[in-house]
RODO-2510 file (C-alpha; in nm, 4 decimals, decimal comma):
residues 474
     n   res          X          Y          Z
     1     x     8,0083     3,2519     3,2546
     2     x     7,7023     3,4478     3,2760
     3     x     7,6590     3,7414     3,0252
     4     x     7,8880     3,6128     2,7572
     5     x     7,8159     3,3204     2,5424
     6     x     8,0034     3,1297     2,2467
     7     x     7,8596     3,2212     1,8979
     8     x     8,0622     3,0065     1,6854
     9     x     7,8413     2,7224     1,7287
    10     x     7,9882     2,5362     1,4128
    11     x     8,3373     2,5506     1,4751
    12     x     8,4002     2,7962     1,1815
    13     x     8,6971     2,9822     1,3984
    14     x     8,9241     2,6783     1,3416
    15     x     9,2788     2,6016     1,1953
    16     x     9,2115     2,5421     0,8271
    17     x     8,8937     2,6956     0,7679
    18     x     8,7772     3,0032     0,5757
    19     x     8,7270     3,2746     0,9050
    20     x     8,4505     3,5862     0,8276
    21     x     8,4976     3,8845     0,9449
    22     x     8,1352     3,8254     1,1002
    23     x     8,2154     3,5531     1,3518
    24     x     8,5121     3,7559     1,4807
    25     x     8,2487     4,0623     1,5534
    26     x     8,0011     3,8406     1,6932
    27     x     8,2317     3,6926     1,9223
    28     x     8,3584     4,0655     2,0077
    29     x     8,0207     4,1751     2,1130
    30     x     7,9574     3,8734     2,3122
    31     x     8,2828     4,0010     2,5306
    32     x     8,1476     4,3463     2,5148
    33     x     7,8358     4,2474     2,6612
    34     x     7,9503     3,9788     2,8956
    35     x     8,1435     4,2990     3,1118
    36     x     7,8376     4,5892     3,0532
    37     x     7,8192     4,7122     3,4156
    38     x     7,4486     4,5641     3,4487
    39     x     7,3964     4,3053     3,2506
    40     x     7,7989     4,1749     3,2413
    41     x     7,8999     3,9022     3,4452
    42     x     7,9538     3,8562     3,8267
    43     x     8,2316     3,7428     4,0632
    44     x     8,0239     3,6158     4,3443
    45     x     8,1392     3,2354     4,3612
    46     x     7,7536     3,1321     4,2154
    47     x     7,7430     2,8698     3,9164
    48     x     7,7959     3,0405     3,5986
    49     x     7,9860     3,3581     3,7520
    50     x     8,3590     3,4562     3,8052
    51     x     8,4907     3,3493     4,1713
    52     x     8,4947     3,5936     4,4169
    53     x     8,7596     3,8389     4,4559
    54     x     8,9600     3,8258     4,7493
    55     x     9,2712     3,9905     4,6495
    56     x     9,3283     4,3069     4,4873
    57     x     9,6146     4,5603     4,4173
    58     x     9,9364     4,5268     4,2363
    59     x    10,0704     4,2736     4,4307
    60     x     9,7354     4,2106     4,5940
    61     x     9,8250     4,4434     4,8611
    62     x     9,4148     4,4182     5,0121
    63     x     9,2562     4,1056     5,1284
    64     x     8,9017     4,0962     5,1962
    65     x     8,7289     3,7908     5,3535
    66     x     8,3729     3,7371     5,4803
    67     x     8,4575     3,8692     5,7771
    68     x     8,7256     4,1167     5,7539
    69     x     8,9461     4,3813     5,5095
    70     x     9,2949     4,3171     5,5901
    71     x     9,6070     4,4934     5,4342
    72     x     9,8984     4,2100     5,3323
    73     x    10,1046     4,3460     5,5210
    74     x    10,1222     4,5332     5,8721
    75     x    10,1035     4,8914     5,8389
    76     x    10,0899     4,9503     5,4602
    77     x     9,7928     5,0860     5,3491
    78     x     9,6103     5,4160     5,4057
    79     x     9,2170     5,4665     5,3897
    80     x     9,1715     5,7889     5,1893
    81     x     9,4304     6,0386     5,2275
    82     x     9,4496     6,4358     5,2741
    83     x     9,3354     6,5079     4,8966
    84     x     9,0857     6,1987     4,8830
    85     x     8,9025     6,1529     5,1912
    86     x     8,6204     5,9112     5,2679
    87     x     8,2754     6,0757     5,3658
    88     x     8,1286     5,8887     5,6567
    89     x     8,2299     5,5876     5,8948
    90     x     7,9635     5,3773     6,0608
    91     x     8,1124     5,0931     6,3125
    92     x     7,9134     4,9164     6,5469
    93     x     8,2048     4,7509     6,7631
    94     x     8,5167     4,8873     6,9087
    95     x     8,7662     5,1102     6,6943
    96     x     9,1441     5,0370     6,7690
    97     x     9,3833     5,2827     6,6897
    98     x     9,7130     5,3970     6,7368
    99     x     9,6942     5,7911     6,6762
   100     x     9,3398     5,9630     6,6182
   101     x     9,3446     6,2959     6,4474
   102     x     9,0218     6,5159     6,4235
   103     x     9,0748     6,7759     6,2534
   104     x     8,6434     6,8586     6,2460
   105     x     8,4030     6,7428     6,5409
   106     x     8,3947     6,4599     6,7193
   107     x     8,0879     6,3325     6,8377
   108     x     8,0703     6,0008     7,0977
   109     x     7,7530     5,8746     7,1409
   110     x     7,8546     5,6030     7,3945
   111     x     8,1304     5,5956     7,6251
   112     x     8,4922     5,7165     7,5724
   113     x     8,7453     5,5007     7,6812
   114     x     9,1379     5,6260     7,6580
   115     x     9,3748     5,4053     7,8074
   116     x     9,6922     5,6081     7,6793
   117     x     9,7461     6,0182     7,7263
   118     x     9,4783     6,2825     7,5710
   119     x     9,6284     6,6168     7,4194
   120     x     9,3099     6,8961     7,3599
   121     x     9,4282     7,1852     7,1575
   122     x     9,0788     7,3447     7,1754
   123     x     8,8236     7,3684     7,4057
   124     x     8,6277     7,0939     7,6114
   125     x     8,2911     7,1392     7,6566
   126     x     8,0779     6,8878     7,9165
   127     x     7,6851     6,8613     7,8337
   128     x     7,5362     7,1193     7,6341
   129     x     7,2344     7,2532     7,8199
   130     x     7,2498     7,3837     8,1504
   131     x     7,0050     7,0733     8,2921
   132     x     7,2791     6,8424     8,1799
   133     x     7,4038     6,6283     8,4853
   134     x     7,8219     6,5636     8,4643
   135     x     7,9602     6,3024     8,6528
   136     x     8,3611     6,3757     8,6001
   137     x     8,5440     6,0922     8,7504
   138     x     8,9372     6,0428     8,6992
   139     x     9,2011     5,7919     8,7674
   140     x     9,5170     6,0224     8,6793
   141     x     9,8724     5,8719     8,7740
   142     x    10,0641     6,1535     8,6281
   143     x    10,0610     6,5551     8,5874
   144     x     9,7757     6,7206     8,3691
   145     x     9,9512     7,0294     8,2122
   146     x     9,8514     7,2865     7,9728
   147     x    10,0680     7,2795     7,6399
   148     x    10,1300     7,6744     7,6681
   149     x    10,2514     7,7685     8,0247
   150     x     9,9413     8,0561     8,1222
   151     x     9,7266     7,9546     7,8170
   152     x     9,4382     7,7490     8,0285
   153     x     9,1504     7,8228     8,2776
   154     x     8,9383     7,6578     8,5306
   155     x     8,6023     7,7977     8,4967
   156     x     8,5226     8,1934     8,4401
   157     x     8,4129     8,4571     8,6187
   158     x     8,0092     8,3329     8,4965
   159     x     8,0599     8,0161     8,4833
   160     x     8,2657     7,8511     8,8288
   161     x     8,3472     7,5659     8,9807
   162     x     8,1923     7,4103     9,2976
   163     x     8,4943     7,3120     9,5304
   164     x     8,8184     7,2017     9,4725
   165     x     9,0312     6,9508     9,7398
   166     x     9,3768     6,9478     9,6776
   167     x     9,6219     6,6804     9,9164
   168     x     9,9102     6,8529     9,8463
   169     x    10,0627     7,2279     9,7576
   170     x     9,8876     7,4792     9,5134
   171     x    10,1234     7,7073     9,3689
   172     x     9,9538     8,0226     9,2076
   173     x    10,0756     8,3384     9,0967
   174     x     9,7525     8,5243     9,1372
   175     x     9,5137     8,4552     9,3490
   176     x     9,1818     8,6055     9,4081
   177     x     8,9254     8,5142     9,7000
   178     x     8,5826     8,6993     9,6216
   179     x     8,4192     8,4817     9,9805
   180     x     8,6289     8,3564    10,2475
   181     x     8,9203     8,1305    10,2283
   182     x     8,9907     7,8655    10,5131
   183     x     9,3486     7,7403    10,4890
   184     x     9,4191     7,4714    10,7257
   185     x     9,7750     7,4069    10,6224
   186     x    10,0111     7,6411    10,4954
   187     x     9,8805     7,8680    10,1832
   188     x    10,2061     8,0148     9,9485
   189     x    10,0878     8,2987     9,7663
   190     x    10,4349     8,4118     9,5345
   191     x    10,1666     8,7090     9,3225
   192     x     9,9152     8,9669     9,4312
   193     x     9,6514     8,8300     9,6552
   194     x     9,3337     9,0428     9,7351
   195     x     9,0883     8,8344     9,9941
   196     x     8,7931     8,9952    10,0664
   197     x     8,7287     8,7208    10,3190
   198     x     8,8997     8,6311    10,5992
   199     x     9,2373     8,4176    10,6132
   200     x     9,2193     8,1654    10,8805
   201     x     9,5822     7,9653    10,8084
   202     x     9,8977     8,1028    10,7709
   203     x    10,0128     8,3087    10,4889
   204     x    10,3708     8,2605    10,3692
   205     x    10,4427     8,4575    10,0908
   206     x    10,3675     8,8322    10,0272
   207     x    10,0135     8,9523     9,9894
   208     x    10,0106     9,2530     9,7710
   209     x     9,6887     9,3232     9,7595
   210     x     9,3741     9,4517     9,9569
   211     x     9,2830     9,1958    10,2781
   212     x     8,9188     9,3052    10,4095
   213     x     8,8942     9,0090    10,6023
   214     x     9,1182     8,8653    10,9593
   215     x     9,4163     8,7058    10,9305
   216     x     9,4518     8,4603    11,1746
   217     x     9,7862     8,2898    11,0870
   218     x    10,0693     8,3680    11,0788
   219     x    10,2268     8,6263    10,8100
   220     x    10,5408     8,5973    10,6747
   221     x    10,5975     8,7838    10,3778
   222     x    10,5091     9,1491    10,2825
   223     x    10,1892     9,3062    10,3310
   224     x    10,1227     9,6146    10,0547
   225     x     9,7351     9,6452    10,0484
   226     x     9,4970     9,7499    10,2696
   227     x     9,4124     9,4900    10,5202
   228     x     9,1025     9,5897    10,7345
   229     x     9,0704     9,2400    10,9781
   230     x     9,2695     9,1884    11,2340
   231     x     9,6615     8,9966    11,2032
   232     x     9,6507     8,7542    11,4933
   233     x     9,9911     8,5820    11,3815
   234     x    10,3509     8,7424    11,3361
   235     x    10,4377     8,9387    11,0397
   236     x    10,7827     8,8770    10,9406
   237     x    10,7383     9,0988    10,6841
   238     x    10,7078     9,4695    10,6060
   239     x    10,3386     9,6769    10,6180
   240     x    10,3111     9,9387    10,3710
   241     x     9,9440     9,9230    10,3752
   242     x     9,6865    10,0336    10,6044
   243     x     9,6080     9,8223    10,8751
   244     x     9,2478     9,9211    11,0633
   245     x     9,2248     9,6165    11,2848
   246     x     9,4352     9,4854    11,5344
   247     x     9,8048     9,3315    11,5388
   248     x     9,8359     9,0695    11,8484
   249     x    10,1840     8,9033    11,6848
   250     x    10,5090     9,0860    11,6644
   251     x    10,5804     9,2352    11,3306
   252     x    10,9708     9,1944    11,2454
   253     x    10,9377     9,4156    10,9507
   254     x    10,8978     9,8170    10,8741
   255     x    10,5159     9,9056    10,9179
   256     x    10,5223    10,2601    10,6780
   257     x    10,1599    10,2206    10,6512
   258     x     9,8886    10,3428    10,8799
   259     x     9,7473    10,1157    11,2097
   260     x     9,4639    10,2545    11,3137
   261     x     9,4016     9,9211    11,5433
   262     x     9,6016     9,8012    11,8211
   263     x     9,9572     9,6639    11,7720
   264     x     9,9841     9,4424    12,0736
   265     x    10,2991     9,2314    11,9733
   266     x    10,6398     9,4019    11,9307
   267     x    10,7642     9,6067    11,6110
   268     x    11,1674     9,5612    11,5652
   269     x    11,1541     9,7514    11,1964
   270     x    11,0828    10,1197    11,1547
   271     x    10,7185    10,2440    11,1985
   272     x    10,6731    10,5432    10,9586
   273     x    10,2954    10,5591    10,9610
   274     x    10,0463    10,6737    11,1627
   275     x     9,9643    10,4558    11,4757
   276     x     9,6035    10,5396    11,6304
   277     x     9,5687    10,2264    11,8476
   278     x     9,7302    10,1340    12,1291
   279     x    10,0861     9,9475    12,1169
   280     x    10,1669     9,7299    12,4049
   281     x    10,4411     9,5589    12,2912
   282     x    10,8226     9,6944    12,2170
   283     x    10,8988     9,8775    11,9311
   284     x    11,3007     9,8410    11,8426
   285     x    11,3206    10,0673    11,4970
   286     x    11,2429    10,4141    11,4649
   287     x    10,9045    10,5517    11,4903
   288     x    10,8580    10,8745    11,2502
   289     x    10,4868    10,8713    11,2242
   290     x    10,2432    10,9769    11,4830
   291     x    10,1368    10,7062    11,8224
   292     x     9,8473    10,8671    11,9208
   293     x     9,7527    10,5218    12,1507
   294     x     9,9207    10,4173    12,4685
   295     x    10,2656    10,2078    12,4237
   296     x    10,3511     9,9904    12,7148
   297     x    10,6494     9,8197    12,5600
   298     x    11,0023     9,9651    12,5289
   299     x    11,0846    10,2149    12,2520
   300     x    11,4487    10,1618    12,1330
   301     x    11,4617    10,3508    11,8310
   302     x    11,4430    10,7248    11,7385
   303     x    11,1028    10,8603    11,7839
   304     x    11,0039    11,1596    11,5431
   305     x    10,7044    11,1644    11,5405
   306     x    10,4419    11,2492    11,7990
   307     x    10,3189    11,0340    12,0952
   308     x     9,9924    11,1277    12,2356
   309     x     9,9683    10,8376    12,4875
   310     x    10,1587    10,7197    12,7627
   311     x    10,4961    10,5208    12,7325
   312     x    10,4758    10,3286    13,0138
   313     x    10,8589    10,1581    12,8887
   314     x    11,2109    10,2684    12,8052
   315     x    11,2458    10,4864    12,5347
   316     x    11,6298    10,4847    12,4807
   317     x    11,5793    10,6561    12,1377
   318     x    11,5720    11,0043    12,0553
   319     x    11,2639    11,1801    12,0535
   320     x    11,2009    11,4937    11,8120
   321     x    10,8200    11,4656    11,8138
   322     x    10,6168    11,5322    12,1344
   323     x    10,5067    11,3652    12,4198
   324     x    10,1782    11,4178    12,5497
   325     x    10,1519    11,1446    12,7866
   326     x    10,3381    11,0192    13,0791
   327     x    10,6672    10,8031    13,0568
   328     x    10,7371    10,5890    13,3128
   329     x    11,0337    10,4396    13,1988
   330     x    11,3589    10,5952    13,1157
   331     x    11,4681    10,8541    12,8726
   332     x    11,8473    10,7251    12,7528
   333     x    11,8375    10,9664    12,4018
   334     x    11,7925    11,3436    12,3417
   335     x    11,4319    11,4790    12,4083
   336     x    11,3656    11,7649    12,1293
   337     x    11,0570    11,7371    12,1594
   338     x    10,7746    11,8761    12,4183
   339     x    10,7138    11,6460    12,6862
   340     x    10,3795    11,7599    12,8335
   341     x    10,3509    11,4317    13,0831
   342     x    10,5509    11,2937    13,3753
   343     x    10,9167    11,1206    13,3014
   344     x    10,8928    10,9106    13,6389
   345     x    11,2242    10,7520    13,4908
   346     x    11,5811    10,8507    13,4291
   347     x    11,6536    11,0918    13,1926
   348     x    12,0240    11,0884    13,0737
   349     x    11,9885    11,3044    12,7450
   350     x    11,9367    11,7001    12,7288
   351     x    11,5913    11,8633    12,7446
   352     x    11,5496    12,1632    12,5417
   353     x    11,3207    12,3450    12,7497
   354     x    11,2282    12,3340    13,1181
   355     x    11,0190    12,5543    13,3292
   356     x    11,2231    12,5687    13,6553
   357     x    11,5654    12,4080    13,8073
   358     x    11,4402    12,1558    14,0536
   359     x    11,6836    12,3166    14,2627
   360     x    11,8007    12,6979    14,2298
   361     x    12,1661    12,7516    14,2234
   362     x    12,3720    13,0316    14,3403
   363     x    12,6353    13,1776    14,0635
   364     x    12,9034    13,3096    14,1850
   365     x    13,2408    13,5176    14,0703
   366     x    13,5946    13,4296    14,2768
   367     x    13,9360    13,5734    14,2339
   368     x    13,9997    13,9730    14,1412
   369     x    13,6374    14,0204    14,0330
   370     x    13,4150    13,9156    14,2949
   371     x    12,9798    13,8920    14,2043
   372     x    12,7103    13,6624    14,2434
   373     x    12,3300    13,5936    14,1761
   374     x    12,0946    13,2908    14,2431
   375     x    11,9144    13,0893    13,9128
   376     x    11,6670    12,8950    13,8991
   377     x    11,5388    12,8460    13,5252
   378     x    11,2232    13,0736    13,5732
   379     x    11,4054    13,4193    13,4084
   380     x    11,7218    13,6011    13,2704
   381     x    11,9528    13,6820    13,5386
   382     x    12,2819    13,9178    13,5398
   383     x    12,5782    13,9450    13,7632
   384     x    12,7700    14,2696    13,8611
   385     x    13,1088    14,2031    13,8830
   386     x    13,2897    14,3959    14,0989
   387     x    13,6771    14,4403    14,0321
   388     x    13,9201    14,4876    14,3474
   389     x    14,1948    14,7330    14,3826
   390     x    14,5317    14,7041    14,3015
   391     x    14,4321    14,3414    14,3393
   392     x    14,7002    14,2648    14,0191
   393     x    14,9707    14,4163    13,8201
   394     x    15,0468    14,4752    13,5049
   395     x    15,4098    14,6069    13,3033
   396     x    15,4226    14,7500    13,0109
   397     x    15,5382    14,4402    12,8093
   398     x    15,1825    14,2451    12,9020
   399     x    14,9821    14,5326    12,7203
   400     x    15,0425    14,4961    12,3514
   401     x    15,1701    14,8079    12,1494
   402     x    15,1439    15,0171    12,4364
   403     x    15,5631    15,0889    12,4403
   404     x    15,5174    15,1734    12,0534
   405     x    15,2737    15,4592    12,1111
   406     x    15,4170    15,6111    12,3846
   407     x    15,7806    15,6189    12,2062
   408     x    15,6190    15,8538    11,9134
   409     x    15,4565    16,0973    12,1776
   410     x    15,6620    16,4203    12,3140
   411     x    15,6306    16,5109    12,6533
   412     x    15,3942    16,7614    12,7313
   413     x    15,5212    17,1446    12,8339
   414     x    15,5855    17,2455    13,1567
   415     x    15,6380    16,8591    13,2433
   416     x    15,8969    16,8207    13,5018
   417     x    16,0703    16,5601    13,3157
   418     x    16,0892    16,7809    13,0148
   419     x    16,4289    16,7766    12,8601
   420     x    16,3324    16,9560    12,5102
   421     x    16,5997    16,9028    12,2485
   422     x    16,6462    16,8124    11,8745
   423     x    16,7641    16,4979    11,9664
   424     x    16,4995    16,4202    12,1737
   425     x    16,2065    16,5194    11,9945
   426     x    16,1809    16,2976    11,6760
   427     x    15,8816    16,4465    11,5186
   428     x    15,7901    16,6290    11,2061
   429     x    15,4639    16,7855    11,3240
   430     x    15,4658    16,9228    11,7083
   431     x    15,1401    17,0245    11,8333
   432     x    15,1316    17,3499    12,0497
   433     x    14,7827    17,3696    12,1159
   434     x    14,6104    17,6739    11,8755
   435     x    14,9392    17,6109    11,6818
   436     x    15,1112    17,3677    11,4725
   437     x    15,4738    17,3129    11,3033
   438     x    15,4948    17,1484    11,0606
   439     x    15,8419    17,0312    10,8595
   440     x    15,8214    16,9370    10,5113
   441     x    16,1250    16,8794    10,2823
   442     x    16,3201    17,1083    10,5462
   443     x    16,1059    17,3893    10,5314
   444     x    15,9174    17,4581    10,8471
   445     x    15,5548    17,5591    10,8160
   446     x    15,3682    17,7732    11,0865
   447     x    14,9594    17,6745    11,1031
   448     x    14,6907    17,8306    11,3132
   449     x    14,3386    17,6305    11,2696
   450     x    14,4522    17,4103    11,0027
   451     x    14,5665    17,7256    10,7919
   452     x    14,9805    17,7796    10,7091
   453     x    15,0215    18,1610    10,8140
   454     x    15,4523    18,1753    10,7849
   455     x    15,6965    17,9317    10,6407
   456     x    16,0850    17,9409    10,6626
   457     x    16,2741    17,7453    10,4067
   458     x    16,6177    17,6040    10,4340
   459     x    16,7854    17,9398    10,2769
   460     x    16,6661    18,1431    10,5790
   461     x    16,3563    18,2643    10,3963
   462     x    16,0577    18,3720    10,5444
   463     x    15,6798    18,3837    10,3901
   464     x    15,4425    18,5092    10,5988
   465     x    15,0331    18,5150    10,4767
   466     x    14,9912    18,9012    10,6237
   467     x    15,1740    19,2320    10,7395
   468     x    15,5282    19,2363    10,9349
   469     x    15,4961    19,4415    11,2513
   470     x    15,7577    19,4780    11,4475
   471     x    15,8025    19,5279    11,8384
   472     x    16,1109    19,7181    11,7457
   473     x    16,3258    19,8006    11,4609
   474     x    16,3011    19,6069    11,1148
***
């Protein structure tokens, strides 16, 4: 073989014979220099060099032919590995793989082509320069999903797309319309929504946020922004924000918010903001903010707060606020408040002020007391009663303690009924005009303008407070 040739020419390296130690060495550097790595020998299958090498590894695990590299046996070998990895791969024909893993940059010069599914972690980037023309074509059978629920965007706020078609239901959380947004089906909004467009399809969810443009649909859910268009549909829902156009559906739901357009359709939930517009349609709940427009429907809720237009319906309701218009229809509640128009309709509740009686009525006292006076509303009136005689009776008994006083009294003196006597006159002061006596603990005292001038105790004793004169002898 080339690079290594026999030096024992004479057979000296024989059974027998006398061996140097110099043919062994010349033989050894033969071998030596028949496998130097430039000069050694070669297994390319030429005359004079080794065969080729088809098979290598322990059990020759690789097989390389002239046309391929093939393992022995079906998924058994690895090319590099995580520690020893090859630098660069150059193919020129197609690449079959089960799994690809990238861990750097992939770059595809010609086209991709994935039959099975694609998972991208990071981000994917079409074209490089803003010249660069994308066709984006796709044949997908199945769902393309983020791998992180929220962790994935269409576009930005810089960079958007064009338009997007969709045959069936979009389901968003948030949605926000910066132009208009023309809904021809239904559009369920479950998040905050702020359009500042207009909404041409129904709305069936709540929108929570500010709506500058009409809404033409109908609207089932809540409204809690501002809206400034007009609501042509129904709104099943309640208003807490301000409305400035008009309402033409009915609106099932409490409207606390202001309307400063027209509700035309009817309102069967509570209205505690301000109405400026007119309402012609029927309003069921209570109203505690102000209608300062006309309402030609019926008003069958309480009504506290003030109505500067007419009501051309019922208003069954109580009303605390005022009235400034006319009301055609009837008044069924309480009116508390001023009513400053016509009521051309019955009005079965109280009114807590009125000018005049529509008819003045005479007053009059019957019986033992006799009077009488005519009223009409229009000032304070009195009556002078006028008591006839002996027209009733009345004993002693119907007059309460009357009996008890007149059993501690004495008769007075000179009465003709007088009949003076100890056993009469149960009294321990008796009253004799300038003078009083007065018995204490049986003694008997004699007073004169409050003052005791004599007493006379129970042993016949007698105390007097100045001299003893006597008419005769003492």
């Amino acid at each position: 073989m080339a690079g290594y040739t026999r030096q024992d020419t004479g057979n000296n390296i024989a059974n027998g014979n006398v061996i140097d130690a110099d043919d062994f060495d010349a033989e050894y550097n033969a071998l030596e220099a028949g496998f130097n790595a430039s000069s050694g020998h070669k297994h390319d299958g030429t005359s004079g060099e080794g065969a080729p090498i088809t098979k290598v590894g322990p059990a020759q695990d690789l097989i390389v032919s002239s046309s391929s590299v093939l393992p022995k046996t079906t998924n058994t070998l690895d090319v590099g590995s995580t520690g020893a990895k090859f630098k660069d791969a150059f193919f020129t024909g197609g690449v079959n793989v089960a799994t690809v893993t990238a861990t750097g940059n992939v770059s595809v010069g010609g086209n991709l082509s994935v039959t099975g599914n694609t998972t991208i972690s990071g981000n994917l980037t079409f074209g490089n320069a803003a010249t660069d023309t994308i066709d984006f074509q796709a044949d997908v059978n199945s769902n393309i999903v983020p791998e992180v629920t929220g962790n994935f965007s269409l576009g930005t706020s810089t960079q958007q797309w064009n338009n997007l078609w969709l045959d069936g239901t979009a389901n968003v959380d948030t949605l926000t319309v910066d132009e208009n947004a023309t809904v021809a089906g239904t559009l369920g909004i479950t998040g905050v929504t702020t359009a500042t467009g207009g909404v041409v399809g129904n709305v069936t969810g709540n929108l929570t946020g500010a709506v500058t443009g009409n809404v033409t649909g109908n609207l089932t859910g809540d409204v809690t922004g501002n809206t400034t268009g007009n609501l042509t549909g129904n709104v099943t829902g309640n208003v807490t924000g301000d409305l400035t156009g008009d309402v033409t559906g009915d609106v099932t739901g409490d409207v606390t918010g202001n309307v400063t357009g027209n509700l035309t359709g009817d309102v069967t939930g509570n209205v505690t903001g301000n109405t400026t517009g007119n309402l012609t349609g029927g309003v069921t709940g209570n109203v505690t903010g102000n209608l300062t427009g006309n309402v030609t429907g019926n008003v069958t809720g309480n009504l506290t707060g003030d109505v500067t237009g007419d009501v051309t319906g019922d208003l069954t309701g109580d009303v605390t606020g005022g009235v400034t218009g006319n009301v055609t229809g009837n008044l069924t509640g309480n009116v508390t408040g001023d009513v400053t128009g016509d009521v051309t309709g019955a009005l079965t509740g109280n009114a807590s002020t009125a000018t005049a009686l529509a008819t003045a009525r005479n007053i009059a006292l019957a019986g033992d007391v006799s009077g009488n006076v005519n009223f009409d509303g229009t000032g304070n009136v009195s009556i002078t009663a006028v008591i006839a005689d002996d027209s009733h009776n009345h004993t002693i008994a119907n007059v309460d303690g009357l009996q008890t006083e007149i059993d501690t009294k004495a008769e007075l003196a000179g009465s003709s009924s007088q009949a003076f006597s100890a056993s009469t006159l149960n009294a321990t002061t008796v009253d004799l005009g300038d003078w009083t006596i007065t018995e204490s603990s049986g003694t008997l005292y004699f007073a004169t303008s409050g003052t005791n001038k004599m007493k006379l105790d129970a042993s016949g004793n007698i105390t007097v407070a100045g001299n003893i004169t006597g008419f005769g002898t003492i």
